[in-house]
C-alpha positions as CSV (number, residue, x, y, z in Angstrom):
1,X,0.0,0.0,0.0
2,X,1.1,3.3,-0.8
3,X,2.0,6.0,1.7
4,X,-0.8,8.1,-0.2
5,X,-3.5,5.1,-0.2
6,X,-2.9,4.7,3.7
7,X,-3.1,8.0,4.5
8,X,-6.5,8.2,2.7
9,X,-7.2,5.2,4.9
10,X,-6.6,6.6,8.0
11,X,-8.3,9.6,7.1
12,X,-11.4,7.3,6.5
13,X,-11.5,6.6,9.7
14,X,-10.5,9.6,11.4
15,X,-13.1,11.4,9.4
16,X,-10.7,14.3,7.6
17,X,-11.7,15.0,3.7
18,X,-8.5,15.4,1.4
19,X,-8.5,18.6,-0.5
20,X,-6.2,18.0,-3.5
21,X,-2.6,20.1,-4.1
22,X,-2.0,21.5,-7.5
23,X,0.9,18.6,-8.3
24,X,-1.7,16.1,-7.5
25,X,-0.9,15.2,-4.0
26,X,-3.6,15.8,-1.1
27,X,-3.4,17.6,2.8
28,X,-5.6,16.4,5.1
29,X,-6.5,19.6,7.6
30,X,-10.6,19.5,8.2
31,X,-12.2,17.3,9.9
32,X,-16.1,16.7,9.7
33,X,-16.8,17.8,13.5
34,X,-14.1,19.8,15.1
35,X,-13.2,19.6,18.8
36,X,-14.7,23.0,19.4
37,X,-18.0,21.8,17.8
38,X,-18.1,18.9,19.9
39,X,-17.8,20.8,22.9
40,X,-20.1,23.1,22.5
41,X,-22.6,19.9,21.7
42,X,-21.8,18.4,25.0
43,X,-22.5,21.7,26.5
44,X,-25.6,21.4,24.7
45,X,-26.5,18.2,25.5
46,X,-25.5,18.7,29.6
47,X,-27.9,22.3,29.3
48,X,-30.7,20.0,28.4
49,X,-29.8,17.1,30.9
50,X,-29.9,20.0,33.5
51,X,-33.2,20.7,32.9
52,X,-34.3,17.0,32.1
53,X,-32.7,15.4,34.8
54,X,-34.4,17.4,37.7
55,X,-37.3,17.3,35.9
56,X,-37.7,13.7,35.8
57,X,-36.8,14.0,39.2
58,X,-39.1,16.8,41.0
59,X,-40.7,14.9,43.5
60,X,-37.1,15.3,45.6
61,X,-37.7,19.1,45.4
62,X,-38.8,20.1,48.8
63,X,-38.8,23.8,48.5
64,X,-41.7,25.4,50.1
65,X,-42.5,28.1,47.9
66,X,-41.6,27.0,44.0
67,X,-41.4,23.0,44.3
68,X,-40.7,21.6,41.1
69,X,-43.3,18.8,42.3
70,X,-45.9,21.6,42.4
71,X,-44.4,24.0,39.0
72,X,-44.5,21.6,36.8
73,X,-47.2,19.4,38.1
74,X,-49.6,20.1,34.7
75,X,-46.3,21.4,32.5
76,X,-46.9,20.4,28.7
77,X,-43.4,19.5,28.5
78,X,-43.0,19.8,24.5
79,X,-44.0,23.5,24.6
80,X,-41.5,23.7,27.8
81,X,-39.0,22.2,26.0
82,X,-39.4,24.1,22.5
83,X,-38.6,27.2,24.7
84,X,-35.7,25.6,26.4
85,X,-34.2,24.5,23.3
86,X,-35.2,28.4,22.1
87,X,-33.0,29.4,24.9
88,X,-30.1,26.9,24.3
89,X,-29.9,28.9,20.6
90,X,-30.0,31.7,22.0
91,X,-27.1,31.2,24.0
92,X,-25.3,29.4,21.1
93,X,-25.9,33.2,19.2
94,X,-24.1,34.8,22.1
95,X,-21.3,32.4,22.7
96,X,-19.3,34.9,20.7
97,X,-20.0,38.0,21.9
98,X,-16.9,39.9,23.7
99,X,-17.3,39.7,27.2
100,X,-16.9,42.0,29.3
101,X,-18.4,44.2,27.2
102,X,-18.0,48.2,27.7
103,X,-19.6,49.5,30.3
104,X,-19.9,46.4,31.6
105,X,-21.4,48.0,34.8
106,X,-24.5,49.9,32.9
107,X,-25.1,47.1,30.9
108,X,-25.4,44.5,33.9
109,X,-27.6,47.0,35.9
110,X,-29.6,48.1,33.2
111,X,-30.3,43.9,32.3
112,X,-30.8,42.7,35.9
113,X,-33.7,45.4,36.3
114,X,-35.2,45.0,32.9
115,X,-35.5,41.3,34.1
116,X,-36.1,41.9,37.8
117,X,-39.1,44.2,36.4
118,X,-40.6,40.7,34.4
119,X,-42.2,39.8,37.7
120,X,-43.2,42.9,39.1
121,X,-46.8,41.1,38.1
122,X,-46.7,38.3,41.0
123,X,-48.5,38.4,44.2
124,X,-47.1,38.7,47.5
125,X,-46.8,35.2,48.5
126,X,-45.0,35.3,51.5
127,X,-46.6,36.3,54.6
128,X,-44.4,38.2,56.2
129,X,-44.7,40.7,53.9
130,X,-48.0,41.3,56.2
131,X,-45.5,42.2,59.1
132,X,-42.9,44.6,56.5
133,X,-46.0,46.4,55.2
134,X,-48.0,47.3,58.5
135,X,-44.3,48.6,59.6
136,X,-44.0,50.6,56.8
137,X,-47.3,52.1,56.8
138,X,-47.2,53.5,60.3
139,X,-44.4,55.2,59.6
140,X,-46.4,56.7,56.7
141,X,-49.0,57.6,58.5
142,X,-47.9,59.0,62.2
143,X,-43.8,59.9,61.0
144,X,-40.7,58.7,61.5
145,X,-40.5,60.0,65.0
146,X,-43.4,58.0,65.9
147,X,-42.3,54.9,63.9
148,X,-38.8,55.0,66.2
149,X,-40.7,55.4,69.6
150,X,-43.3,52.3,68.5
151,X,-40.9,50.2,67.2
152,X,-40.9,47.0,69.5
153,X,-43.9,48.3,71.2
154,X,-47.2,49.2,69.7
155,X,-45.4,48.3,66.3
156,X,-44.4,44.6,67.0
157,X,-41.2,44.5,65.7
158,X,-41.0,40.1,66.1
159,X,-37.4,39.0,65.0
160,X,-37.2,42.2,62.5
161,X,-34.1,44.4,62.4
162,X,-35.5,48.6,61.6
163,X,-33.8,49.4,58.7
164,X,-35.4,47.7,55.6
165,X,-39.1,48.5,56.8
166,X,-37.7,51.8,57.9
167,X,-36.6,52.4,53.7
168,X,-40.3,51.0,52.9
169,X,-41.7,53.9,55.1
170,X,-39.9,56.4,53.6
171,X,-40.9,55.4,50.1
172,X,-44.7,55.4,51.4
173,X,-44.1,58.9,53.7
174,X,-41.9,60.2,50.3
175,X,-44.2,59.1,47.2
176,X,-47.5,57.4,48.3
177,X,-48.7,53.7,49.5
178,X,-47.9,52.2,46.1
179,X,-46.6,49.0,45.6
180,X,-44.9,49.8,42.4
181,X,-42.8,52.0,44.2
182,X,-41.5,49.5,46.4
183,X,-41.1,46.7,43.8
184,X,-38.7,49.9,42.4
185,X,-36.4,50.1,44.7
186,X,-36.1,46.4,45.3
187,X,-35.6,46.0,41.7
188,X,-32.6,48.5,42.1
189,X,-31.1,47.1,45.1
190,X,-31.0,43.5,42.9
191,X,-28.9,45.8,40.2
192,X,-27.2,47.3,42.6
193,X,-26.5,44.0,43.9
194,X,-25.5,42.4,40.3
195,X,-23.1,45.3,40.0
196,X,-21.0,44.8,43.0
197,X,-20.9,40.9,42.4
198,X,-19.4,42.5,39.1
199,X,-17.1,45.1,41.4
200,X,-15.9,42.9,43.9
201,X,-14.7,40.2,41.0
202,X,-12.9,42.3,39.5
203,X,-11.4,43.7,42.4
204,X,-10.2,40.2,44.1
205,X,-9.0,39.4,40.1
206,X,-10.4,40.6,37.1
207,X,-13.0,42.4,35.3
208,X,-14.1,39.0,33.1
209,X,-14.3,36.8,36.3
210,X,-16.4,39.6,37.5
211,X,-19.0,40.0,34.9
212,X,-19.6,36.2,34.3
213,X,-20.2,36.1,38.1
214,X,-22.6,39.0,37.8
215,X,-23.9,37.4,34.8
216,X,-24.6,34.0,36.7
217,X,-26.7,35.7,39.6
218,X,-29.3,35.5,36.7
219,X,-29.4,31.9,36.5
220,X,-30.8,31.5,39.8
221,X,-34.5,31.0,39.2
222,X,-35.8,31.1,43.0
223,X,-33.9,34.7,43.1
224,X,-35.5,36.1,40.4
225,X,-39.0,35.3,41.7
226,X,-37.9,37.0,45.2
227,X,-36.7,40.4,43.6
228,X,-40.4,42.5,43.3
229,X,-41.7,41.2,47.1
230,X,-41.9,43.2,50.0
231,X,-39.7,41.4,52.1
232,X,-36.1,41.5,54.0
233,X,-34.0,39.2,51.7
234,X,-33.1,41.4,48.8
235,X,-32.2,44.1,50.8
236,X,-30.5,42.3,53.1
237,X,-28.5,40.5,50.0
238,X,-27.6,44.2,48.7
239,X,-26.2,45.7,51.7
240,X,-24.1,42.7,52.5
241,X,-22.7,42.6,48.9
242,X,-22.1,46.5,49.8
243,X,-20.1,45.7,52.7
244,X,-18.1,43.4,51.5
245,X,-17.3,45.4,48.2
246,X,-16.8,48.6,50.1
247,X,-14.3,47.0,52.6
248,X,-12.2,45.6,50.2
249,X,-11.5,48.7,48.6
250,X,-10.9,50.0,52.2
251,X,-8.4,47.5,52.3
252,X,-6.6,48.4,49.3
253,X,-6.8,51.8,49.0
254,X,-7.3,52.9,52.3
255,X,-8.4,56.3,52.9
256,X,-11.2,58.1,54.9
257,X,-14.0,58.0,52.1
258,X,-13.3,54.3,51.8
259,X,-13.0,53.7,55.3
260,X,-16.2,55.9,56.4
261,X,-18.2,54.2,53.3
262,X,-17.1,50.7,54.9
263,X,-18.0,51.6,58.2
264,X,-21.1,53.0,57.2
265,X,-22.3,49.4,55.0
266,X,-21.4,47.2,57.7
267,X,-23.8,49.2,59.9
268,X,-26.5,49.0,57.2
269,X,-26.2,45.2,56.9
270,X,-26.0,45.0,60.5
271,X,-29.1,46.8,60.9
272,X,-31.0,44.7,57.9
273,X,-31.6,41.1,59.3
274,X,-30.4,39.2,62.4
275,X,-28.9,36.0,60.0
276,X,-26.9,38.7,58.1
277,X,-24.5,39.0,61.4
278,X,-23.3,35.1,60.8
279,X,-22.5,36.3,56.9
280,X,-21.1,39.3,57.4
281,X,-18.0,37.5,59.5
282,X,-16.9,37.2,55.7
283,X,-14.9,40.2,56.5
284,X,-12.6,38.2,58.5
285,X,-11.0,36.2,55.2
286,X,-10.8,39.9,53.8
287,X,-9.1,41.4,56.7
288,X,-6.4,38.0,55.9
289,X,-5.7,38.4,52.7
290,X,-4.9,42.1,52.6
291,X,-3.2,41.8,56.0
292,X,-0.5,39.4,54.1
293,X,0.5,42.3,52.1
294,X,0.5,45.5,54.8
295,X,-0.4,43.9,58.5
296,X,0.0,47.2,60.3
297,X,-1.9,48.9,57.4
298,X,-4.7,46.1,57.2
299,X,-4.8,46.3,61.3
300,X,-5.5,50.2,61.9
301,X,-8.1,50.4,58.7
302,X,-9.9,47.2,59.9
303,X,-10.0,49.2,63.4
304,X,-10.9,52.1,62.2
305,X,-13.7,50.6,60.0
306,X,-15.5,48.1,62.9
307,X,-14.9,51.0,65.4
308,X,-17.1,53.8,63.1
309,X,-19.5,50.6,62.2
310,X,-20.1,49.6,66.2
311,X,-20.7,53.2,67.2
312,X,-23.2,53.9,64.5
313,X,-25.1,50.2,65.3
314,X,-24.1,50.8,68.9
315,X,-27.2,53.8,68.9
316,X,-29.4,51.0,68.0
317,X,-28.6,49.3,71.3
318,X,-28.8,51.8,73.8
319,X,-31.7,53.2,72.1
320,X,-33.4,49.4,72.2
321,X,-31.4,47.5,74.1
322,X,-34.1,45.6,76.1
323,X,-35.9,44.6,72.5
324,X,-32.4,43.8,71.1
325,X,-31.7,41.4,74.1
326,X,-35.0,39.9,73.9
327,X,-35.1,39.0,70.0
328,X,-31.6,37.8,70.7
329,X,-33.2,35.6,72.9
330,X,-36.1,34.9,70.7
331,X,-33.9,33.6,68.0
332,X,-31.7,31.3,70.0
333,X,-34.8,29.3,71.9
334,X,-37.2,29.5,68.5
335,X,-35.6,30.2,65.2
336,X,-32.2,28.4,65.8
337,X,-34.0,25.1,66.6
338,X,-36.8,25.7,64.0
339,X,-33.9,25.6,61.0
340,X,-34.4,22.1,61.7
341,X,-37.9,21.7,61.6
342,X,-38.2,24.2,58.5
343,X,-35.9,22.5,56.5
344,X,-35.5,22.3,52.7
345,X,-32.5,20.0,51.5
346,X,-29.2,21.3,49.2
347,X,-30.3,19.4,46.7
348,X,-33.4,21.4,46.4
349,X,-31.5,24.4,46.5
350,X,-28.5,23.9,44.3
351,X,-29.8,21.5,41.8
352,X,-33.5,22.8,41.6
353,X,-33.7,26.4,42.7
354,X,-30.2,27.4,41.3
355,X,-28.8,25.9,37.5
356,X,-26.9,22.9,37.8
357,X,-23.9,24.5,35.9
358,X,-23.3,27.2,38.6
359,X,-23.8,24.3,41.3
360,X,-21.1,21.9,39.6
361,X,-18.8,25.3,38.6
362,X,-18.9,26.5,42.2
363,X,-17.6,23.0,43.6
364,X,-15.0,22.7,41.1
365,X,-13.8,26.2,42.0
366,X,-13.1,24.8,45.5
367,X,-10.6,22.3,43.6
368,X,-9.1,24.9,41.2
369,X,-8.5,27.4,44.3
370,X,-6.4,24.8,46.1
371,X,-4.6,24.2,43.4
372,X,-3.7,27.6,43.0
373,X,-3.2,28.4,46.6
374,X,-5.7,31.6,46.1
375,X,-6.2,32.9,49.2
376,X,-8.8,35.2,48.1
377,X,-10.9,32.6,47.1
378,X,-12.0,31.9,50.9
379,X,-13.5,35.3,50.7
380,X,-16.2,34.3,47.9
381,X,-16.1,30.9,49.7
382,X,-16.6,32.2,53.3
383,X,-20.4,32.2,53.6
384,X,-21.0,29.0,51.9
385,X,-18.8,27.3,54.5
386,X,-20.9,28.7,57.2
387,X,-24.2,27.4,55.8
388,X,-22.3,23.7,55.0
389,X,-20.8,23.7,58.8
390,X,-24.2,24.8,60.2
391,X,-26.1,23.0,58.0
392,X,-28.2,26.6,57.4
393,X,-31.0,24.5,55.2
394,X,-33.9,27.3,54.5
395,X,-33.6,29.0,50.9
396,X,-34.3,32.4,52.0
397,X,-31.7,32.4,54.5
398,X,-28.9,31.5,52.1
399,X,-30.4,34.2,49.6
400,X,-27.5,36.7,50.7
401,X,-24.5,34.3,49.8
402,X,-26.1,34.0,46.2
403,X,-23.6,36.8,44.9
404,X,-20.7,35.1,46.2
405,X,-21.8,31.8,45.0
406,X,-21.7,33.4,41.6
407,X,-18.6,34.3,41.8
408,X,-17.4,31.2,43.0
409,X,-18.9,29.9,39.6
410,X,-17.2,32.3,37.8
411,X,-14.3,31.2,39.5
412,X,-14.8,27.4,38.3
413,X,-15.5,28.3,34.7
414,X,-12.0,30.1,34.2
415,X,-10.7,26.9,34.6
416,X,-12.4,26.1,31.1
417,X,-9.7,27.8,28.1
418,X,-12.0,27.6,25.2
419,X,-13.7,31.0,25.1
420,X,-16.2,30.2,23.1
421,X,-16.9,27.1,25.3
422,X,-17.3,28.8,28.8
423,X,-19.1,32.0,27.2
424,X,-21.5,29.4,26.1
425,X,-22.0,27.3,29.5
426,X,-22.7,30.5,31.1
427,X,-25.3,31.7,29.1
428,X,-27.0,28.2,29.2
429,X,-27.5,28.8,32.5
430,X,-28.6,32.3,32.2
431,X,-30.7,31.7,29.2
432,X,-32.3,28.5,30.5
433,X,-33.0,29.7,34.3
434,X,-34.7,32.8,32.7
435,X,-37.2,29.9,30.9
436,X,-38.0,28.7,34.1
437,X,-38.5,31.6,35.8
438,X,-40.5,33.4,33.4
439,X,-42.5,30.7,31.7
440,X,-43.0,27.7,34.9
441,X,-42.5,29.6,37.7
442,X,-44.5,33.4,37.5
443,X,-47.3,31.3,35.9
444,X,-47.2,29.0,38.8
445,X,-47.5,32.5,41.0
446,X,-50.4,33.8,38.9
447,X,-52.5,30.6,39.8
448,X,-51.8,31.3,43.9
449,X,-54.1,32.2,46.2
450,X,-52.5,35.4,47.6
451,X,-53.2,36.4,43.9
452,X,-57.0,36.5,45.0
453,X,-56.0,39.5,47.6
454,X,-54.2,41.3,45.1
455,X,-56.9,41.2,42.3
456,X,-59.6,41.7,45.2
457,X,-57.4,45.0,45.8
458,X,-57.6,46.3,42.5
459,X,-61.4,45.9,42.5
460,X,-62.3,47.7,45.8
461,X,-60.4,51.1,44.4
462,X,-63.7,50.7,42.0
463,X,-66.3,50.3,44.7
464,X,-68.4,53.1,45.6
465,X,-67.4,53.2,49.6
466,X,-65.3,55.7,51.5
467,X,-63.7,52.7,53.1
468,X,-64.1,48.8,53.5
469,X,-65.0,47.2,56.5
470,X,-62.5,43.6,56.1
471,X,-63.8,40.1,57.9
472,X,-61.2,37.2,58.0
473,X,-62.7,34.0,58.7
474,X,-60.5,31.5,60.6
475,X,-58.1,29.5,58.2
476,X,-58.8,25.7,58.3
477,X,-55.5,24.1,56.1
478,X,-52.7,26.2,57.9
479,X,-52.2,27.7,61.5
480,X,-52.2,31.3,60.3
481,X,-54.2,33.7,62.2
482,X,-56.5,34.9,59.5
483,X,-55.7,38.8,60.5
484,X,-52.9,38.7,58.6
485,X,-54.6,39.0,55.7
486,X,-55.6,42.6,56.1
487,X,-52.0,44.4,55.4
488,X,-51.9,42.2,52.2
489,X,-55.1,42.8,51.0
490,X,-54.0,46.6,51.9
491,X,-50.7,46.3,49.6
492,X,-52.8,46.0,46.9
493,X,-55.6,48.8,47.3
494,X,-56.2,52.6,47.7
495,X,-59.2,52.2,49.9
496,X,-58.7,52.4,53.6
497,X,-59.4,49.1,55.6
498,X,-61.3,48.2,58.8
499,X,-60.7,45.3,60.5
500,X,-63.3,43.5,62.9
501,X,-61.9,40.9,65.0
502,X,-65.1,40.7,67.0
503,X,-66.9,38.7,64.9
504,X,-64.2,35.9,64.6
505,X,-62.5,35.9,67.6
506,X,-59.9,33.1,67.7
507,X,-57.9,31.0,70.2
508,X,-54.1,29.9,69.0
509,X,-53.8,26.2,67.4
510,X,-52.1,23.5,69.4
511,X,-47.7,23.3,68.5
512,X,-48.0,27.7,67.5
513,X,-45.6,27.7,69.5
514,X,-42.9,26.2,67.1
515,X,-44.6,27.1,64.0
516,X,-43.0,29.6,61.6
517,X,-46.4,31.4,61.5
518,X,-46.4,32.2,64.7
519,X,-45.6,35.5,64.6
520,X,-49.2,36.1,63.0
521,X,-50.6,35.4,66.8
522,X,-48.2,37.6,68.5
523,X,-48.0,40.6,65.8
524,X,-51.4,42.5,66.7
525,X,-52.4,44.9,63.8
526,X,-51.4,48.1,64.1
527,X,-54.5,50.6,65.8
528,X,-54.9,52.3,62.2
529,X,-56.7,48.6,61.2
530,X,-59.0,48.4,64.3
531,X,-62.7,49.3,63.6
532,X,-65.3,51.0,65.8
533,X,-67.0,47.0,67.2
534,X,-70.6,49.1,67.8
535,X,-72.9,50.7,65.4
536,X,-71.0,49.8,62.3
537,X,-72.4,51.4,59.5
538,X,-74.4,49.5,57.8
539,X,-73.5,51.4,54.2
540,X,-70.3,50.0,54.5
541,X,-68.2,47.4,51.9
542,X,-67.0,43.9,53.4
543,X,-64.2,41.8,52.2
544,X,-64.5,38.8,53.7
545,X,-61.8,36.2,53.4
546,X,-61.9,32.5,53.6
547,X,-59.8,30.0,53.2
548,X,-61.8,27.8,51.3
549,X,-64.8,28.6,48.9
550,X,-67.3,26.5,50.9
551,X,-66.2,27.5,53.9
552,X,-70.0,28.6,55.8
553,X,-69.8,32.1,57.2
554,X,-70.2,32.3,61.5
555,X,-73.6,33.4,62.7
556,X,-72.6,37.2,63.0
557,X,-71.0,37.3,60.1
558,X,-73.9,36.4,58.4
559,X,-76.0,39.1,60.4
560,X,-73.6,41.8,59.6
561,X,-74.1,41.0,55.8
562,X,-77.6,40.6,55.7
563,X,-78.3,43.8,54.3
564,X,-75.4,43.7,51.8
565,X,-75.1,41.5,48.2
566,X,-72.4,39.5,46.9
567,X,-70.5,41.7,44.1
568,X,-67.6,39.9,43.8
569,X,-65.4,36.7,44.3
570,X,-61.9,35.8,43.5
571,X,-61.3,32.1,44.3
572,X,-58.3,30.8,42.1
573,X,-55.7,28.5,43.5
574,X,-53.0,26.5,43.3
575,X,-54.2,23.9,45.4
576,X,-50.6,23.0,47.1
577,X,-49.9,26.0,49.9
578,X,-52.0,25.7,53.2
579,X,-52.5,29.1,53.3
580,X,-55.2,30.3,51.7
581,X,-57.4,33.9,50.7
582,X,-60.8,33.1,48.9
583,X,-62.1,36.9,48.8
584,X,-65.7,37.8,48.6
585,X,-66.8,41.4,48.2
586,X,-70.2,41.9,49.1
587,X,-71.9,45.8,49.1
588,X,-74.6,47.3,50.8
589,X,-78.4,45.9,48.6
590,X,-79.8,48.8,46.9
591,X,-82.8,46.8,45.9
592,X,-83.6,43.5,45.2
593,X,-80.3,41.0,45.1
594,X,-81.1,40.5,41.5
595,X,-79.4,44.2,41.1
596,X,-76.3,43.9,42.9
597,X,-73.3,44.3,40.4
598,X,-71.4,41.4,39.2
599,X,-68.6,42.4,37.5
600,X,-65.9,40.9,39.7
601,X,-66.8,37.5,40.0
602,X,-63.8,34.9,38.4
């Protein structure tokens, strides 16, 4: 055989395609799929096993808000997958784009809004937002020296820090009780937050590992759906990220801006959520690594910076130190031993509620960072070691170590050299999370309960009554007491609210006392709720809320509405959350019932 014929033979099998020379002899250079192709299709088949995999899978999802078991319970999974595989090109269109792009920072902030804005539509589907919202409105209505003086007395203040409902206030006091405006400046504190995983990449290495962590806080499903509600978390995640950012360029550059604008995000964070004070021992690893460099230098700044930070938290104290030591207190005997009984597994939240490729980048980082000895790495790596070693196993508490666990990712997907390849894995993630989020889990939201108070809400600002007289009728399927229901219905209208609890009065459910809906017995509605119990006027609206449609009303509930008609219900649900708000409107009879208006019934 000649040393042409075996060469074609080889190429045979290795699948190259001889392109003839000009003197007759051949070079064998292309081959039908190159590596770089079949990367990419691994990629591409992984991105689809990602989604697949947990799919097939869902019933091990024990998250208590956005359970795959529960999302994708009636899923028509060709559409589903039509728009995955929609994303997936997507992503494949992008692989090449230069990244970081300019401005970098705009672009990231102006992105993470545009998609933090995508749910501003979803209810409030937390309760707690009942507590954030009654906080917030007091301050509205009597000032902020009357919110300070209240706070942990006639305004229960529970296991709540000031600061975020004191922001909410000031929104309410500054541009009106509008929940738009407050799903605003959430919105911008998840930017803000995207930024500074961006800033505090590129400060501990570069500008690239920085944006693809930024870019990766995107592919966190569960976050996304968090960003427009009216809760702690975001907030809490910001200011943290703040901290940590601000401090390292403390660190580095030193100065008295830097110092005092360290100092002053420690104290903010502080001052944001009691389980931010375990995270926010990150600064230890960053006081380390710069104290390798300068240690006298690290020591005085890192003094100077807890020393302005404890005398501006310290006024909290004094001011409150009785309340302080008591939710202290509160938090070690009830919420430190209820992480165990409100537990929802890793595997929930790093295979379910976050992409896969971030979860497997992030523990591959851990390898790559021993190998290189990076010391800076346990300062992205800090907070997830906490909630490992503490076994921390409740989504909404690891929410503020999202933006270092995208930057841990980040981290593991340097470690791939191909450009094209690890441009493309991120956006998988991104692109593919987004498909969740926007097309399994807001439709999910749409179909929940709490979505009855919110449409219920926009229908009373069309009822002809100076105010509405609310009724909440004990809740059979979960221990919640039903007066909770009343700032949430309030979120989401312009008409002032009365609340009644005379004609339901209620006595706690056996085991309240380890429930996580507790609070809702020992959080009495603020006095701007409470209704005159004699001589109500008859002309008045009712909302009454049930937990079930076929719930039957109480004796004097039926005698306060037997002068009034039903004009409209809202009784979607999901059918999986034990909370429940059925909402009837009913207004006073004009005539015959036959007349009453009917234009809100679904």
């Amino acid at each position: 055989m000649t040393d042409c014929e075996n060469s074609m033979r080889q190429s045979a099998l290795s699948g190259a395609l001889p392109f003839p020379r000009s003197d007759g002899s051949a070079i064998w250079r292309v081959r039908l799929i190159s590596d770089n192709a079949l990367g990419l299709l691994l990629i591409a088949l992984l991105a689809c096993a990602a989604f697949l995999t947990p799919f097939v899978f869902r019933a091990a999802d024990d998250n208590r808000l956005m359970s795959w078991r529960w999302v994708f319970a009636d899923a028509q999974v060709a559409g589903f997958a039509a728009l995955l595989a929609s994303g997936l090109v997507l992503a494949y269109a992008l692989r090449k784009v230069v990244l970081p792009p300019r401005y970098a920072g705009v672009w990231l902030f102006a992105a993470s809004f545009a998609v933090g804005a995508a749910f501003w539509s979803e209810p409030e589907v937390i309760v707690d937002t009942a507590r954030y919202f009654a906080q917030a409105k007091y301050l509205a209505l009597y000032g902020i020296g009357a919110f300070v003086e209240a706070w942990g007395g006639e305004l229960p203040a529970w296991t709540d820090l000031p600061l975020v409902p004191f922001l909410y206030g000031l929104i309410f006091l500054a541009a009106g009780e509008e929940r738009t405006y407050i799903q605003a400046f959430t919105t911008l504190l998840f930017a803000g937050t995207v930024v500074l995983t961006y800033r505090i990449g590129k400060e501990l290495w570069d500008e690239t590992l920085g944006f693809y962590g930024a870019t990766l806080l995107l592919g966190m499903p569960y976050l996304l759906t968090q960003v427009p509600l009216m809760l702690v978390d975001v907030p809490a995640m910001f200011f943290i990220a703040l901290a940590v950012f601000t401090t390292i360029k403390a660190f580095k550059l030193g100065g008295a801006g830097w110092i005092a604008a360290a100092a002053a995000a420690l104290a903010l964070a502080l001052l944001s959520k009691y389980s931010a004070w375990l995270m926010l021992t990150v600064l230890i690893p960053v006081f380390l690594v710069y104290a390798r460099e300068a240690p006298a230098a690290a020591l005085r700044r890192a003094s100077m910076i807890v020393g302005l930070a404890a005398a501006l938290f310290g006024l909290l104290l004094l001011a409150k130190s009785d309340l302080t030591i008591e939710q202290i207190r509160l938090l070690w005997d009830y919420q430190r031993p209820g992480l165990g009984r409100w537990h929802e597994s890793f595997v929930s939240t790093f295979l379910f509620q976050i992409h896969p490729f971030i979860t497997a980048a992030a523990a591959y980082s851990l390898y790559a960072a021993i190998r290189r000895r990076d010391l800076k790495y346990a300062i992205i790596g800090w907070m997830l070691a906490l909630a490992a070693l503490g076994q921390i196993g409740r989504i909404r508490y690891l929410l503020v170590l999202f933006p270092m666990l995208a930057l841990m990712a980040a981290y593991g997907l340097r470690e791939i050299r191909n450009t094209e390849a690890r441009t493309f894995a991120a956006w998988c993630a991104v692109t593919s999370s987004l498909v969740i989020a926007l097309f399994a889990y807001l439709p999910f939201l749409h179909t929940a309960s709490a979505a009855n108070l919110q449409r219920a809400g926009a229908y009373l600002d069309g009822v002809d009554a100076p105010r509405i007289e609310v009724i909440a009728l004990e809740q059979t399927r979960a221990g919640v007491h039903p007066a909770v229901s009343v700032p949430l219905l309030d979120l989401f209208t312009r008409k002032p609210l009365t609340y009644r609890p005379d004609l339901t009065p209620l006595s706690p459910p056996a085991g309240i006392d380890t429930s996580p809906l507790r609070f809702t017995w020992e959080s009495p509605l603020p006095r701007y709720y409470l209704a005159a119990t004699s001589n109500p006027d008859p002309r008045t609206a009712v909302a009454v809320i049930l937990s079930e449609p076929s719930q039957l009303l109480p004796q004097r509930v039926a005698q306060r509405l037997a002068q009034h008609c039903l004009s409209g219900e809202f009784v979607i649900s999901e059918g999986v959350y034990g909370y429940q708000t059925i909402v009837r409107i009913y207004q006073p009879a004009s005539g015959p019932p036959q007349r009453c208006p009917q234009g809100g019934i679904e």
